[in-house]
N, C-alpha and C positions, 0 to 999 in steps of 0.2 A: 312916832310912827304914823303913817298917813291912813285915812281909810281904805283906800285900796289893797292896802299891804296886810293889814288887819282881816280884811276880807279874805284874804288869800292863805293866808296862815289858817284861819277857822277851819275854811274849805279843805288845806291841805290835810290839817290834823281830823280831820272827820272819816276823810278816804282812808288814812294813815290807820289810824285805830277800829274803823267799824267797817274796811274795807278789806280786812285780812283773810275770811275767808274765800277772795276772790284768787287766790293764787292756791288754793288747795283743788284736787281732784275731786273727782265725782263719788267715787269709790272711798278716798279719805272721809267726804262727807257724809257717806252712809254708813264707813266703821264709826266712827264718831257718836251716829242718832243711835246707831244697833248699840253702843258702848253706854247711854243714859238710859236703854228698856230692858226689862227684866225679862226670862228666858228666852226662848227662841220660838222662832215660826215651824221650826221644823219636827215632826211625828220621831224621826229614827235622834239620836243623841252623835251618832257616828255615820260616815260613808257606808254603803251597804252593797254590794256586790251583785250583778245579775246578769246575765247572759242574754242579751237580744241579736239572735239572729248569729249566732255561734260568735260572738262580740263577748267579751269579758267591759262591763262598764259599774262605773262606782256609781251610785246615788240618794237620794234622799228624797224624802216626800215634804214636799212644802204643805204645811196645813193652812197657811193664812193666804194663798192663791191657789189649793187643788192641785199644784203640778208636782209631777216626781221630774227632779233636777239632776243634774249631772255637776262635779264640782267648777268645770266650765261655765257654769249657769247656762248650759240648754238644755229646752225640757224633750221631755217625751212622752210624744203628742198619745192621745191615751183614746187610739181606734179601736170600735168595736171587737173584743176577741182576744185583743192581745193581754196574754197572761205573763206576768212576772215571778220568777221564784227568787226570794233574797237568800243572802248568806246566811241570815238566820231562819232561812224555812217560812218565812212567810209570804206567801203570794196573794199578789198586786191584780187581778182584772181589772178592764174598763169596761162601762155600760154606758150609754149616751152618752161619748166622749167624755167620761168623768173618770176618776181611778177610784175605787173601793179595796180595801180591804178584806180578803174571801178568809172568813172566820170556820165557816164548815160549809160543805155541800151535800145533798142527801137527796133522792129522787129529783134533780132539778131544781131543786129549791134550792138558794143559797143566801147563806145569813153573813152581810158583810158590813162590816163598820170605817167611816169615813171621820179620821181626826181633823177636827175645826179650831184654829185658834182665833180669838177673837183678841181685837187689840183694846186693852184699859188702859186710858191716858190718867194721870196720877194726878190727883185731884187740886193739892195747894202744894207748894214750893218744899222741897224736900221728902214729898213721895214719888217715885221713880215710878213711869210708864212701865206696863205690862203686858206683853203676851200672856193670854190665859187659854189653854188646850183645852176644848172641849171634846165629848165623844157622841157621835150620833150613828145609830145601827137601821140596819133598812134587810127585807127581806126582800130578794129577787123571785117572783116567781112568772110563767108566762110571759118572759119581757116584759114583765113590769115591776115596778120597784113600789115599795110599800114601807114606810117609815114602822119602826116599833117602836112601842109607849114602853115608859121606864120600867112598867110592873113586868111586861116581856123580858126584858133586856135581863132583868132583875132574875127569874123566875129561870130564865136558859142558862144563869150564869154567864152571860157574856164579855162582861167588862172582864171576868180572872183569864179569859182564853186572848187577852189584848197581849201582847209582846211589846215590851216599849224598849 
């Protein structure tokens, strides 16, 4: 066998074997990364039902991007004002184009909680990456937004009023 040909078989066998994922989609590639990490980005477990604008639409709240999605993946854009009621009774406002969770409201004040997942990449070879759900509560009041320390959060009982 001449070195050309040597050359060309290495070359060919390199594309052949480490060149496979060049014929899968976009979409195959991101079941695939979603199929090695552990839970999900997403706050609801299931599609969740809500009416915008006399519209019946299914959705879900992404917590590791802030958006409430639609099973299409588009989101909805979360203007000043706009209130969501879900199938399961829990309503969605937005406040500086962000979406919260409205846990209670009482004189103007409202006590809402925004789920955050943060992503844990798995440390050495056979621990699997992780989405891990956090929870963070904020008081609205005056158009302004004011985070709560745990002893609050703790003290209001607010984590048992969470619906997951």
């Amino acid at each position: 066998m001449n070195k050309k040909s040597l050359i060309f078989l290495t070359f060919f066998y390199t594309i052949i074997f480490y060149g496979q994922d060049y014929n899968k989609t976009q979409q195959e590639k991101d079941l695939e990364l979603r199929n090695k990490i552990e839970n999900s980005v997403y706050f609801h477990k299931k599609w969740m039902s809500a009416k915008i604008k006399d519209n019946s639409v299914s959705l879900k709240y992404n917590a590791y991007n802030g958006e409430m999605v639609t099973p299409e993946a588009k989101q909805i854009f979360p203007s000043n004002g706009i209130k969501l009621l879900l199938s399961n009774n829990e309503i969605w406002i937005s406040f500086f184009r962000k979406w919260y969770h409205l846990i209670s409201s009482e004189n103007n004040v409202f006590l809402v909680h925004v789920p955050v997942v943060k992503y844990k990449k798995g440390s050495f070879e056979g621990v699997k990456s992780e989405f891990k759900m956090e929870h963070k509560f904020y008081r609205i009041e005056n158009k302004r937004i004011f985070p709560l320390k745990n002893k609050e959060v703790k003290k209001l009982g607010l984590i048992e009023k969470i619906i997951i």
